[in-house]
mmJSON file of the N, C-alpha and C atoms, coordinates in Angstrom:
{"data_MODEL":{"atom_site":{
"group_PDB":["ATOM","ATOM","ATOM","ATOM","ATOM","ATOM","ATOM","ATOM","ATOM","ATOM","ATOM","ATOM","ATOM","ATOM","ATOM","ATOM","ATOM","ATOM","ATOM","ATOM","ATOM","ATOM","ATOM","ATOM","ATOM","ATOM","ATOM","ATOM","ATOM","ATOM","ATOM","ATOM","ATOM","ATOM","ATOM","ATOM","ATOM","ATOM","ATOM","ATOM","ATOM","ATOM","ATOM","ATOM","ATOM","ATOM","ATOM","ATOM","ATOM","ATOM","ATOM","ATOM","ATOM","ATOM","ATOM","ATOM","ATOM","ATOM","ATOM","ATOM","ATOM","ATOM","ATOM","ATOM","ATOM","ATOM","ATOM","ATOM","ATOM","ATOM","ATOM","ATOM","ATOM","ATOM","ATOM","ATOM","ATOM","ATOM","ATOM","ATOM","ATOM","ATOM","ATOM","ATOM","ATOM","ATOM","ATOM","ATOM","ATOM","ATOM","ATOM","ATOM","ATOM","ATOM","ATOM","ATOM","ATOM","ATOM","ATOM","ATOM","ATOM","ATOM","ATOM","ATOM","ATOM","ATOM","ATOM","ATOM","ATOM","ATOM","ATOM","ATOM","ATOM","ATOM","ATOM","ATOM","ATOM","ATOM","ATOM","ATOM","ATOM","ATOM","ATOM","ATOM","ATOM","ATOM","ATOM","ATOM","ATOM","ATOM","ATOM","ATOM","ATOM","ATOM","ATOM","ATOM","ATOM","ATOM","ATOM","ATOM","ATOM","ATOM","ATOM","ATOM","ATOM","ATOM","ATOM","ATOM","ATOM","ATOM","ATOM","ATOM","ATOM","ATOM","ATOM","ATOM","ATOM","ATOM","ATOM","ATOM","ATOM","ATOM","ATOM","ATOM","ATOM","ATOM","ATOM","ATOM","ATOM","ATOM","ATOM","ATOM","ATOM","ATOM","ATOM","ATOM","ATOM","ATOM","ATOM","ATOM","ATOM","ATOM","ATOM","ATOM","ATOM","ATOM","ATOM","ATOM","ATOM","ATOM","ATOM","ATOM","ATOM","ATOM","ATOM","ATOM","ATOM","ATOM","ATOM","ATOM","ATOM","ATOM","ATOM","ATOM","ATOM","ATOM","ATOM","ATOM","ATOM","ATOM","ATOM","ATOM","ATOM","ATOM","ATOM","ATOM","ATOM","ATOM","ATOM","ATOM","ATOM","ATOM","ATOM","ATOM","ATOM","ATOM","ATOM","ATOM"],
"id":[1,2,3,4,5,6,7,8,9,10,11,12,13,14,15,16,17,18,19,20,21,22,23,24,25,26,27,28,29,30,31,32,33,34,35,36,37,38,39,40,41,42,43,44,45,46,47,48,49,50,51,52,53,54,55,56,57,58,59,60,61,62,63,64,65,66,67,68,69,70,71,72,73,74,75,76,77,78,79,80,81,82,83,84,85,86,87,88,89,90,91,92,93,94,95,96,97,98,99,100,101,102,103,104,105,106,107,108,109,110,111,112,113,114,115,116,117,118,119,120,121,122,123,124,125,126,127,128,129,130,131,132,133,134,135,136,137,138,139,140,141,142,143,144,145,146,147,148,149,150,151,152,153,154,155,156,157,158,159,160,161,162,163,164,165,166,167,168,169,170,171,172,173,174,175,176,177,178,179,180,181,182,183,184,185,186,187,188,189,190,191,192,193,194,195,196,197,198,199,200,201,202,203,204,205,206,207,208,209,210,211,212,213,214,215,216,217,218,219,220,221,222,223,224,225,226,227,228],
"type_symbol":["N","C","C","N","C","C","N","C","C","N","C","C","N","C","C","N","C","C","N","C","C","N","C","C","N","C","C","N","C","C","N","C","C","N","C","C","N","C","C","N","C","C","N","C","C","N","C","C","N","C","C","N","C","C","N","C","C","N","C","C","N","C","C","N","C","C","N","C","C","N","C","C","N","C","C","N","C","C","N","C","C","N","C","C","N","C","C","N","C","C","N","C","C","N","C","C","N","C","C","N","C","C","N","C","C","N","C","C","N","C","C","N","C","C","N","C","C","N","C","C","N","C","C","N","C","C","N","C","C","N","C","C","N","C","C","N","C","C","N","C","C","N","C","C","N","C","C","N","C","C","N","C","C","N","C","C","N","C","C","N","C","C","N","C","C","N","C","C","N","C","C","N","C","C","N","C","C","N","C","C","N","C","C","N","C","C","N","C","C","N","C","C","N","C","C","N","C","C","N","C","C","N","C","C","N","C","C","N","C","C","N","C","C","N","C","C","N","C","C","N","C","C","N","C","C","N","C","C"],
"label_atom_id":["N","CA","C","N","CA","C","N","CA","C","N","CA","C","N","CA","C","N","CA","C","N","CA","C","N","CA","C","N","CA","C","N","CA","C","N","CA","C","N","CA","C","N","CA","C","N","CA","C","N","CA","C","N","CA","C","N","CA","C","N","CA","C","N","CA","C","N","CA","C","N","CA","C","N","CA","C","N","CA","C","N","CA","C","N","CA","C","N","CA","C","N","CA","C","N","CA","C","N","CA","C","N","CA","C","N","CA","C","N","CA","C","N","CA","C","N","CA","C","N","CA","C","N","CA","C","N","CA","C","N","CA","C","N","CA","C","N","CA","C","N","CA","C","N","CA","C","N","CA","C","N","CA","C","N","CA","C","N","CA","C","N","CA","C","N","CA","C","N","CA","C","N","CA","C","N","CA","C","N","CA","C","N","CA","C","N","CA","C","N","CA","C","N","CA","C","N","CA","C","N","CA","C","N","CA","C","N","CA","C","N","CA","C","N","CA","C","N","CA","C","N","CA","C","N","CA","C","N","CA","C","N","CA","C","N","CA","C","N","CA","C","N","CA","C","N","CA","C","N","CA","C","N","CA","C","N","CA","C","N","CA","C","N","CA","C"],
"label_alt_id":[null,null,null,null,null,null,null,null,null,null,null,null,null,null,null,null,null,null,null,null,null,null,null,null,null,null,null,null,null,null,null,null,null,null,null,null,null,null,null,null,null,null,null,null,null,null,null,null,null,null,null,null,null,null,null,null,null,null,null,null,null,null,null,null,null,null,null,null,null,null,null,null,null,null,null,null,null,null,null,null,null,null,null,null,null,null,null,null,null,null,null,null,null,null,null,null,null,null,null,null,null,null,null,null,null,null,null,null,null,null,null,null,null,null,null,null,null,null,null,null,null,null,null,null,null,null,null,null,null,null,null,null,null,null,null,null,null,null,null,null,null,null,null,null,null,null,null,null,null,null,null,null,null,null,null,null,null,null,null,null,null,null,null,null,null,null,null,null,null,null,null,null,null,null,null,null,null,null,null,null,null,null,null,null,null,null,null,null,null,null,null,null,null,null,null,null,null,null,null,null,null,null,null,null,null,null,null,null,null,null,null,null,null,null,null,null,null,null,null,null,null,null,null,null,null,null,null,null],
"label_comp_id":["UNK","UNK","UNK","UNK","UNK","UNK","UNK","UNK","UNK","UNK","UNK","UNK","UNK","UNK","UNK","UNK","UNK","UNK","UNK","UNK","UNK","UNK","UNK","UNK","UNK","UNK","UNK","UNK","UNK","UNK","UNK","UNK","UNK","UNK","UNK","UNK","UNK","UNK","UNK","UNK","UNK","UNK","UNK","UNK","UNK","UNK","UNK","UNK","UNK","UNK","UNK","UNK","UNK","UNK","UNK","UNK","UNK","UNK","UNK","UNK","UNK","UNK","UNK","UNK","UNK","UNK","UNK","UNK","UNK","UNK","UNK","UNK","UNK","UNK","UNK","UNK","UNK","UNK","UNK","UNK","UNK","UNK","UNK","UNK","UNK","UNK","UNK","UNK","UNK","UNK","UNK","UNK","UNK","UNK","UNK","UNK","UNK","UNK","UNK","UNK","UNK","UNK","UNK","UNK","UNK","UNK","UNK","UNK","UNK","UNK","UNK","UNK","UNK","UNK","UNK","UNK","UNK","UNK","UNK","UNK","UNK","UNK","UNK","UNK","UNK","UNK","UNK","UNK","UNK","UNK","UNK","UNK","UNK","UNK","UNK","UNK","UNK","UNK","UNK","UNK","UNK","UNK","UNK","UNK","UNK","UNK","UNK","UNK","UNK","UNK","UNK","UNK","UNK","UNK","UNK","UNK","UNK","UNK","UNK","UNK","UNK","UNK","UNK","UNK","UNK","UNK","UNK","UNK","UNK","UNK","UNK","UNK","UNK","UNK","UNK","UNK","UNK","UNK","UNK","UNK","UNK","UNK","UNK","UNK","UNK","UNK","UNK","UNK","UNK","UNK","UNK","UNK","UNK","UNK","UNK","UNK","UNK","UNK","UNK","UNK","UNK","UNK","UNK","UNK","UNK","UNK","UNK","UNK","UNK","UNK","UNK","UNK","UNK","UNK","UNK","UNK","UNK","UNK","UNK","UNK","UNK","UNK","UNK","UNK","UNK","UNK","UNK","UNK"],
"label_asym_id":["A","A","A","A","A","A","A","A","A","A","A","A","A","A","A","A","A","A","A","A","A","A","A","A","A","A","A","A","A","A","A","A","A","A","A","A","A","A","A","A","A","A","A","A","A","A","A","A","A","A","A","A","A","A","A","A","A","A","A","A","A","A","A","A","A","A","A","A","A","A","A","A","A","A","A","A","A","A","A","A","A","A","A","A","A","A","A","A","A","A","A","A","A","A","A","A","A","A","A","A","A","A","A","A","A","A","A","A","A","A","A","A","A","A","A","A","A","A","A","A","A","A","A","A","A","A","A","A","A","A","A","A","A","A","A","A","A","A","A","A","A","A","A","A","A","A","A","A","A","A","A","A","A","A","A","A","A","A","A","A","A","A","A","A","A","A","A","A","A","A","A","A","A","A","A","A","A","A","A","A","A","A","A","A","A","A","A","A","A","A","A","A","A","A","A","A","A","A","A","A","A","A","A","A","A","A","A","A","A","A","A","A","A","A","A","A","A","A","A","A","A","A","A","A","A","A","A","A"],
"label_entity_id":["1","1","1","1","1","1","1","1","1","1","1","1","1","1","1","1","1","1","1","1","1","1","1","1","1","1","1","1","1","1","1","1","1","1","1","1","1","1","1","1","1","1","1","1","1","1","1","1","1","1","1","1","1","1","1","1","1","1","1","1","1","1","1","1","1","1","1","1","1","1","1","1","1","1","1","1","1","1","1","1","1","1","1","1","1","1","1","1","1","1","1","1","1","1","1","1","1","1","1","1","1","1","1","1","1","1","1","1","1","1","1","1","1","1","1","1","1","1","1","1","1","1","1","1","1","1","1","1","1","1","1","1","1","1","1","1","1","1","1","1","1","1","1","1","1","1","1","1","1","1","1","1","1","1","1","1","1","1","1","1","1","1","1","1","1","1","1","1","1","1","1","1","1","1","1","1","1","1","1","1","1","1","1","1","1","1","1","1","1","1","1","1","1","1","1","1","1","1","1","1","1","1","1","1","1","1","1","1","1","1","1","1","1","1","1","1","1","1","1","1","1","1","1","1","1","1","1","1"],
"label_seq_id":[1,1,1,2,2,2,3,3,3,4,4,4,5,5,5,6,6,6,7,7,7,8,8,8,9,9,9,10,10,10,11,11,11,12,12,12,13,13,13,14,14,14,15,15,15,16,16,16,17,17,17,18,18,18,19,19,19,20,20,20,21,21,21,22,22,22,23,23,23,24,24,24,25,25,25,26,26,26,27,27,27,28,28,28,29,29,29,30,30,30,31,31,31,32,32,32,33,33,33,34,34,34,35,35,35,36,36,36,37,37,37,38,38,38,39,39,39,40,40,40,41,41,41,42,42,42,43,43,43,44,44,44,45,45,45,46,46,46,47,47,47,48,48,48,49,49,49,50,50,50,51,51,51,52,52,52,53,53,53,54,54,54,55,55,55,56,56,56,57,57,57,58,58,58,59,59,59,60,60,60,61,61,61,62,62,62,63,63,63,64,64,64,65,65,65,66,66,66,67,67,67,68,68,68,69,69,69,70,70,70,71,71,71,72,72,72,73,73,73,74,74,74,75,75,75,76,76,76],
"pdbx_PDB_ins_code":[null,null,null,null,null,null,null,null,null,null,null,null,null,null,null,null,null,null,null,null,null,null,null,null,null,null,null,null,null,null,null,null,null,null,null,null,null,null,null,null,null,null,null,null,null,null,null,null,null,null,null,null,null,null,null,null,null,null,null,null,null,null,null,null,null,null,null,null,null,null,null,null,null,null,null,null,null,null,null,null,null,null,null,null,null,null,null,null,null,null,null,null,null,null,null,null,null,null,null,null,null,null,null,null,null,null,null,null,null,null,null,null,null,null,null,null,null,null,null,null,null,null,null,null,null,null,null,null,null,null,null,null,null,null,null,null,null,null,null,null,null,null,null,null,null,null,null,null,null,null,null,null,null,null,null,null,null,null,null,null,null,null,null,null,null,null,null,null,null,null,null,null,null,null,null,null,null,null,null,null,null,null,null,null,null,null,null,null,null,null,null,null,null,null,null,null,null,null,null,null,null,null,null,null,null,null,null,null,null,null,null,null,null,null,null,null,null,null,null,null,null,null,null,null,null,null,null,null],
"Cartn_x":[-80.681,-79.927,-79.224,-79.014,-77.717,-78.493,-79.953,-80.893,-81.451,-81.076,-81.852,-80.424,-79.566,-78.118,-78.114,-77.504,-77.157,-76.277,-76.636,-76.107,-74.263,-73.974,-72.581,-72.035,-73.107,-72.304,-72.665,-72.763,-73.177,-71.674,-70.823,-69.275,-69.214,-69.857,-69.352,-70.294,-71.666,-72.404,-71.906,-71.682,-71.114,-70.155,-68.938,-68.16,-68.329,-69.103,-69.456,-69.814,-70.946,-71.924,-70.84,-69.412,-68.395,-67.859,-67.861,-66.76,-67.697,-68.751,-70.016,-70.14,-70.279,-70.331,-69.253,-67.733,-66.375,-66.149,-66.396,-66.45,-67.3,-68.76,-69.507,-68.933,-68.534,-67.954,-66.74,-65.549,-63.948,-64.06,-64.429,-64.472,-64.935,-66.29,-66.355,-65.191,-64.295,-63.503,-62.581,-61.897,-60.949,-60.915,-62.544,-62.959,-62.613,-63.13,-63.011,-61.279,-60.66,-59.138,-58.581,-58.824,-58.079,-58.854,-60.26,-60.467,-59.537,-59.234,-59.053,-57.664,-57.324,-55.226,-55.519,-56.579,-56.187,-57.156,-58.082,-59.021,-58.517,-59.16,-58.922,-60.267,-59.923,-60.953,-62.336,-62.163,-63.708,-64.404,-64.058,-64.507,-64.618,-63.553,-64.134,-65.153,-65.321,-67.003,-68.29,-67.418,-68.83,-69.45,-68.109,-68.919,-69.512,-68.692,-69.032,-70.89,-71.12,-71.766,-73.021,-72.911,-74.021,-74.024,-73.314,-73.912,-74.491,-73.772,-74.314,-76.159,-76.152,-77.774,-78.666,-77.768,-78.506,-78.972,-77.559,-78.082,-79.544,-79.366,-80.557,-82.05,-82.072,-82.998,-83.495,-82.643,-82.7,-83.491,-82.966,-83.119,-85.058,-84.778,-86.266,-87.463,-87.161,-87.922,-88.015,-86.931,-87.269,-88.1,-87.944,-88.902,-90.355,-90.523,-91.695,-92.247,-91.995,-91.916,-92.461,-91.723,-91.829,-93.312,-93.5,-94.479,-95.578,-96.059,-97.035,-97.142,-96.341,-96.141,-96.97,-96.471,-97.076,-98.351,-99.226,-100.358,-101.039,-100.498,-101.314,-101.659,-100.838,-100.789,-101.606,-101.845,-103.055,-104.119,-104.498,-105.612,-106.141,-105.258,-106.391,-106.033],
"Cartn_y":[-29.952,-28.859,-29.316,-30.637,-30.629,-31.564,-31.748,-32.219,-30.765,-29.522,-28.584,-28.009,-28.606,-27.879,-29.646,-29.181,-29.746,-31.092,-32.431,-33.427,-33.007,-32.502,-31.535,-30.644,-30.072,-28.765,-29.13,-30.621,-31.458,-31.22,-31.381,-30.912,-29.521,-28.779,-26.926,-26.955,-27.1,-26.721,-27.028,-28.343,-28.763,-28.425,-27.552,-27.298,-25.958,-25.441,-23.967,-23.964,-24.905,-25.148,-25.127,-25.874,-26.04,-24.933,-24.27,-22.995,-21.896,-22.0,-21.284,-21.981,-23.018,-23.405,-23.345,-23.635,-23.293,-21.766,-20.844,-19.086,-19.075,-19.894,-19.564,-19.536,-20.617,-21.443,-20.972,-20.702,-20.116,-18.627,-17.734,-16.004,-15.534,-16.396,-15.98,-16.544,-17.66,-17.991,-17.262,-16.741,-15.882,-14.62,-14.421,-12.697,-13.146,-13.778,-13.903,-13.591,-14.774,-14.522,-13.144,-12.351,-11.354,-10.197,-10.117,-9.59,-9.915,-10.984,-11.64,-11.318,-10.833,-10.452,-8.835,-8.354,-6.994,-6.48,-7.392,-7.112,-8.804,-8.815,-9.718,-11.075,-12.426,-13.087,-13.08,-12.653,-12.458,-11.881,-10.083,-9.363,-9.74,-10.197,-10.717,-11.965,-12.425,-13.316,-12.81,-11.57,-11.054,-10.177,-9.559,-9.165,-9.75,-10.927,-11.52,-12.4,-12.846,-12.988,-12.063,-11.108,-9.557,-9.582,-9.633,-9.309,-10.427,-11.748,-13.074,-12.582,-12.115,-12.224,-11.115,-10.197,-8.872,-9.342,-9.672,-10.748,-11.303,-12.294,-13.233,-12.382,-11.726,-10.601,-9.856,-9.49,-8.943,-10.239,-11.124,-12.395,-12.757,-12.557,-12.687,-11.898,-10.848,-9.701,-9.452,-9.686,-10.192,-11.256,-12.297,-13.615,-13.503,-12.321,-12.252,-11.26,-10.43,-9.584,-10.095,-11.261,-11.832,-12.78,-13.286,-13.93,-13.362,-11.889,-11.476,-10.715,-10.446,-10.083,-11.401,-12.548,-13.824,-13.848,-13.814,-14.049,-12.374,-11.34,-10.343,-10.491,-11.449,-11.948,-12.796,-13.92,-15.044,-14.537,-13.319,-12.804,-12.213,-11.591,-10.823,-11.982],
"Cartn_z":[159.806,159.239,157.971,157.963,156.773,155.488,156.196,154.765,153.836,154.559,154.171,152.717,153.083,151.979,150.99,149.87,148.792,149.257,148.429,149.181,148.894,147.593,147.36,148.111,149.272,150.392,151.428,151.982,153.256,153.938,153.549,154.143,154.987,153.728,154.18,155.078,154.751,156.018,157.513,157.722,159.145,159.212,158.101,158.885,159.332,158.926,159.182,160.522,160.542,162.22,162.781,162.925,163.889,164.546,163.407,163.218,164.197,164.109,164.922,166.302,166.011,167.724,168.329,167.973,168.321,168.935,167.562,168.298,169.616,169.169,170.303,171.932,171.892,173.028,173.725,172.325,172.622,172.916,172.216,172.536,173.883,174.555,175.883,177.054,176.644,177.831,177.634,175.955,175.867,176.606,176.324,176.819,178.363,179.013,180.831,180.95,180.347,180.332,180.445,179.164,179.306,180.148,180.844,181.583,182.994,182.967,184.307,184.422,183.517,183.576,183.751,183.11,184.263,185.071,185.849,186.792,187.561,188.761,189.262,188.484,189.378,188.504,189.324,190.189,190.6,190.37,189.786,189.183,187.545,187.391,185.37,185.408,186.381,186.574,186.58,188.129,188.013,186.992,186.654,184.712,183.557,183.643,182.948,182.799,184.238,184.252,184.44,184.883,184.854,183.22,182.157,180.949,180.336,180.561,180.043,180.641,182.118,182.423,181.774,181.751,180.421,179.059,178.732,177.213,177.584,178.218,178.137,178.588,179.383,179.001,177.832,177.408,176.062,174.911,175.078,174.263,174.847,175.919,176.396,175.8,175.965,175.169,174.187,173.489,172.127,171.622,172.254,172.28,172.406,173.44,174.315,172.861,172.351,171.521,170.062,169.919,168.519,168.347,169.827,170.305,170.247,170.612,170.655,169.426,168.486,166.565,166.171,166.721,165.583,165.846,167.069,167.838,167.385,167.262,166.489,165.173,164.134,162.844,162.64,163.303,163.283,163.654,164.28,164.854,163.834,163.358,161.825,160.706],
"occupancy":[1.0,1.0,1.0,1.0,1.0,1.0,1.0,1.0,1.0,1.0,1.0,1.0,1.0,1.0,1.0,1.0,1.0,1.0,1.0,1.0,1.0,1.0,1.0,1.0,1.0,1.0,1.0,1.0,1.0,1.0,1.0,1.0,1.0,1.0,1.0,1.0,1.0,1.0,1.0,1.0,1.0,1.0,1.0,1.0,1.0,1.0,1.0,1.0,1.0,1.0,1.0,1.0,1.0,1.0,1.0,1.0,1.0,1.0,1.0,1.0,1.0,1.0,1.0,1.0,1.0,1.0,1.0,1.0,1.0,1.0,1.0,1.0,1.0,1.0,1.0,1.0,1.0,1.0,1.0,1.0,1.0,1.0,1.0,1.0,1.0,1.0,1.0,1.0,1.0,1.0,1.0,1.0,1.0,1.0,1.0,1.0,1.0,1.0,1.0,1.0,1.0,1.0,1.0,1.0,1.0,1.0,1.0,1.0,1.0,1.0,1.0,1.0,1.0,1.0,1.0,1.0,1.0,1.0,1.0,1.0,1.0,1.0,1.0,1.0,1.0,1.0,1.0,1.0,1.0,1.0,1.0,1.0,1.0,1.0,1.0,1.0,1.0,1.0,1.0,1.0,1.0,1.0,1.0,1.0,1.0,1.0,1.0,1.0,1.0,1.0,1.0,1.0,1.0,1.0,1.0,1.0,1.0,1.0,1.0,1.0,1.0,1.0,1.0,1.0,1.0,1.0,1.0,1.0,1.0,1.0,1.0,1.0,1.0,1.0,1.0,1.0,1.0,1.0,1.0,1.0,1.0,1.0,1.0,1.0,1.0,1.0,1.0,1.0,1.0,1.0,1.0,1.0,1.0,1.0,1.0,1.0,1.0,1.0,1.0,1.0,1.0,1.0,1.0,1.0,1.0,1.0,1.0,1.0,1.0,1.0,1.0,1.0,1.0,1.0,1.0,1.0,1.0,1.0,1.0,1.0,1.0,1.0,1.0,1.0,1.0,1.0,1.0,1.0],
"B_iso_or_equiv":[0.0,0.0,0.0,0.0,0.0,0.0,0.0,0.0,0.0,0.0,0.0,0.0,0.0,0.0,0.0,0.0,0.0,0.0,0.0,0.0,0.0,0.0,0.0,0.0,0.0,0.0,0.0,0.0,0.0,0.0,0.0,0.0,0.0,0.0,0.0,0.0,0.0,0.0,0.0,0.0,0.0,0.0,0.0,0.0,0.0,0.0,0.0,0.0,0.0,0.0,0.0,0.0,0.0,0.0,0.0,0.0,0.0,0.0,0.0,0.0,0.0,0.0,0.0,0.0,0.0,0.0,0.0,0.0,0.0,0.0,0.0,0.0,0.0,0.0,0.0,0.0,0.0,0.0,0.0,0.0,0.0,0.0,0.0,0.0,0.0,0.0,0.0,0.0,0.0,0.0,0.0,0.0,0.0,0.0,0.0,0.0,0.0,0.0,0.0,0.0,0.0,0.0,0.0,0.0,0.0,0.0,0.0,0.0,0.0,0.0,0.0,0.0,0.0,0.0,0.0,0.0,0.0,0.0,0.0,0.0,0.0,0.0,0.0,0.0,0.0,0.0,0.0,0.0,0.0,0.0,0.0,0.0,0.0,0.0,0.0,0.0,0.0,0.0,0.0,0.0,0.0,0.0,0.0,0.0,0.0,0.0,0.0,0.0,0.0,0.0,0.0,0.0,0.0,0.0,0.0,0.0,0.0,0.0,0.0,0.0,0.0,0.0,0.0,0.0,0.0,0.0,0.0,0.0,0.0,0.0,0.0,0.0,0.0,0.0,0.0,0.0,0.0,0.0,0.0,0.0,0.0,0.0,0.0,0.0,0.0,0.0,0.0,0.0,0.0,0.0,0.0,0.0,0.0,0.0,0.0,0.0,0.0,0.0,0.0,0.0,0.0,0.0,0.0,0.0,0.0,0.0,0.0,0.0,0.0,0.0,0.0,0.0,0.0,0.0,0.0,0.0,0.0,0.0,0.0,0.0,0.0,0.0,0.0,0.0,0.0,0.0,0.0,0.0],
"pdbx_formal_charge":[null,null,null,null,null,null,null,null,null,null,null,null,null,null,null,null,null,null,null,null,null,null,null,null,null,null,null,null,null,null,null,null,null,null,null,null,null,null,null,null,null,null,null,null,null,null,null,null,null,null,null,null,null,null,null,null,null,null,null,null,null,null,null,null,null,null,null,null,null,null,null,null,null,null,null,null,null,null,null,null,null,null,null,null,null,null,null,null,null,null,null,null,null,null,null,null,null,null,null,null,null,null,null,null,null,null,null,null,null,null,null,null,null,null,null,null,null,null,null,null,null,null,null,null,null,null,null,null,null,null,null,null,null,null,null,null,null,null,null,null,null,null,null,null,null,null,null,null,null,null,null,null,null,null,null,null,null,null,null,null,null,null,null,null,null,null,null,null,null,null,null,null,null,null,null,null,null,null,null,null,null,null,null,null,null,null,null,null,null,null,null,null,null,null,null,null,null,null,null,null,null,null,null,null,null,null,null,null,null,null,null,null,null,null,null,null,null,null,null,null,null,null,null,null,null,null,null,null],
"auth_seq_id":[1,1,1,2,2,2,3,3,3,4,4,4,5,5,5,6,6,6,7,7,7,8,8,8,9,9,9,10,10,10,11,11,11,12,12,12,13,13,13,14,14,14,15,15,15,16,16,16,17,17,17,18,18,18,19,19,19,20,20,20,21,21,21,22,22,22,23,23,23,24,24,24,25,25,25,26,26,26,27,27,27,28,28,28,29,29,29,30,30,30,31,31,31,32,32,32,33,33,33,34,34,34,35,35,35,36,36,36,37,37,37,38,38,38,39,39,39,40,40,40,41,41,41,42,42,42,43,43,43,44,44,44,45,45,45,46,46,46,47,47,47,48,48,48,49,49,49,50,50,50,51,51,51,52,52,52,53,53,53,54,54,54,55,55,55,56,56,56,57,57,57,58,58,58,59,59,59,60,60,60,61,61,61,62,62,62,63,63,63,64,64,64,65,65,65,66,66,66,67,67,67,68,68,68,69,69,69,70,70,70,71,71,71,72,72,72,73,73,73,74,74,74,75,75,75,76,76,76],
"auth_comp_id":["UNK","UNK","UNK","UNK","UNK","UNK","UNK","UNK","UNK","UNK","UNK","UNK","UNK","UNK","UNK","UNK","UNK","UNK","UNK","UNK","UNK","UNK","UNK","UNK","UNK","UNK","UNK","UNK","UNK","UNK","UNK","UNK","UNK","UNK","UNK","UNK","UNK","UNK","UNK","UNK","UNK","UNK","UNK","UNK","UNK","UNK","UNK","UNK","UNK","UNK","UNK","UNK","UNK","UNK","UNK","UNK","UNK","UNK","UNK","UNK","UNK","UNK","UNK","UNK","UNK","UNK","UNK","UNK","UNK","UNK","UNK","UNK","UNK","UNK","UNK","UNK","UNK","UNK","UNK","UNK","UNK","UNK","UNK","UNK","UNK","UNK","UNK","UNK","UNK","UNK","UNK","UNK","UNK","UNK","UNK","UNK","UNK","UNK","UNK","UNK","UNK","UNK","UNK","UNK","UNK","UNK","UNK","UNK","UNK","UNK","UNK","UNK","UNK","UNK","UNK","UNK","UNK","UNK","UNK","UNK","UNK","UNK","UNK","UNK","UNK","UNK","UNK","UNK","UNK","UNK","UNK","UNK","UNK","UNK","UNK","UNK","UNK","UNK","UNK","UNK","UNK","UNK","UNK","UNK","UNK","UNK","UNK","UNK","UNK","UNK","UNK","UNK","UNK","UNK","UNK","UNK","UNK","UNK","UNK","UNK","UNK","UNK","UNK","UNK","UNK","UNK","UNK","UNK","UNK","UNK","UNK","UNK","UNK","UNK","UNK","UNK","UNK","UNK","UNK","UNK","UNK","UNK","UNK","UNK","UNK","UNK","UNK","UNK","UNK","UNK","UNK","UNK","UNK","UNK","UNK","UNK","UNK","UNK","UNK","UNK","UNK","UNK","UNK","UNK","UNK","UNK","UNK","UNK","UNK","UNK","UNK","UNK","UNK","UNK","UNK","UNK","UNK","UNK","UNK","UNK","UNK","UNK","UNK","UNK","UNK","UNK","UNK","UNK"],
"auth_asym_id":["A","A","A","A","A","A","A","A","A","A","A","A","A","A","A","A","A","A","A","A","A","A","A","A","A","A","A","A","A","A","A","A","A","A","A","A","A","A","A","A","A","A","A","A","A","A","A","A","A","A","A","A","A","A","A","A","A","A","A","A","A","A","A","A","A","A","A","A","A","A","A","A","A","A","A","A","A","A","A","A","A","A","A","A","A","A","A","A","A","A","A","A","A","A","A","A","A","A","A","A","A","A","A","A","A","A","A","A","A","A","A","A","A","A","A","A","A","A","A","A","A","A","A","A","A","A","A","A","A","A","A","A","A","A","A","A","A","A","A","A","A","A","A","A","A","A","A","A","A","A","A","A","A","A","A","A","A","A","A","A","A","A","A","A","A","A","A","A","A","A","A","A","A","A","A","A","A","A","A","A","A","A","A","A","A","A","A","A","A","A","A","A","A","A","A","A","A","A","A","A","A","A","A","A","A","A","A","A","A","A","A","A","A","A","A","A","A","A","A","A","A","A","A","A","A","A","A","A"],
"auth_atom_id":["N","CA","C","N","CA","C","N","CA","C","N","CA","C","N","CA","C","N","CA","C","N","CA","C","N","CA","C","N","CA","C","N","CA","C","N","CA","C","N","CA","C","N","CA","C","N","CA","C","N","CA","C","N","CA","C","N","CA","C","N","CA","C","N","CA","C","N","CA","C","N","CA","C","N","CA","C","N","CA","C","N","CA","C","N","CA","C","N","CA","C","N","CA","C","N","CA","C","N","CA","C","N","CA","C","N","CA","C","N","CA","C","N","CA","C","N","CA","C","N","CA","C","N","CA","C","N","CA","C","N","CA","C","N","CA","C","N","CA","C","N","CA","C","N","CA","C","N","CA","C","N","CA","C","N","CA","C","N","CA","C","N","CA","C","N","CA","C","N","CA","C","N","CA","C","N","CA","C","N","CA","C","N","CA","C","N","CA","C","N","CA","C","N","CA","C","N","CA","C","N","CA","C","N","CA","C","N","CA","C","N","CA","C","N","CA","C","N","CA","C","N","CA","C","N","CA","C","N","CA","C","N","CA","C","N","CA","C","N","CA","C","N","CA","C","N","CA","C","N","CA","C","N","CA","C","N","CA","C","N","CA","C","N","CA","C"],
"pdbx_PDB_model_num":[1,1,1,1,1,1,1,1,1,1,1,1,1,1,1,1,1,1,1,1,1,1,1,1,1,1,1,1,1,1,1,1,1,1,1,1,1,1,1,1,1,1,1,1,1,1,1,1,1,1,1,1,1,1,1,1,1,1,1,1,1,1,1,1,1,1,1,1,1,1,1,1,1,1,1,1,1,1,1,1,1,1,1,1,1,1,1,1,1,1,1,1,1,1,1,1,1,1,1,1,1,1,1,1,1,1,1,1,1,1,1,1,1,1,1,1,1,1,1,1,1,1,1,1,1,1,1,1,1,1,1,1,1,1,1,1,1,1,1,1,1,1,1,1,1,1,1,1,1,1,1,1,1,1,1,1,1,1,1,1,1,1,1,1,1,1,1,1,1,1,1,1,1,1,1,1,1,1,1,1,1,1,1,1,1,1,1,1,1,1,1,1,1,1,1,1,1,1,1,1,1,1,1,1,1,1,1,1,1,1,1,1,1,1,1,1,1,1,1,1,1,1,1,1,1,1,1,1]
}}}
């Protein structure tokens, strides 16, 4: 990743990646949190985790999706 940016924006890039993997990571425990102050925490799991498994569905089908776009593209 950080051979693909300017040896001059080798800084910004990684700090960007941080800043992305940080949100990634911090916003879903925040989100559980404040579900969990006004639902109990078993229920802000089990939400939480029912959409984390939707997501990844979604992410699937898209995949599955993009997969059979590339393999219709090499065919002709």
């Amino acid at each position: 990743m950080n051979n693909n940016a300017p040896a001059s924006r080798h800084a910004e890039v990684l700090s960007s990646f941080y800043v992305i993997v940080y949100t990634g990571v911090g916003l879903p425990v925040l989100g559980v949190g404040i579900l969990a102050t006004a639902l109990d925490l078993t229920t802000a799991m089990t939400w939480f985790g029912g959409t984390v498994a939707v997501l990844c569905l979604l992410v699937l089908a898209a995949l599955s999706r993009a997969d059979r776009d590339t393999a219709a593209m090499l065919s002709n």
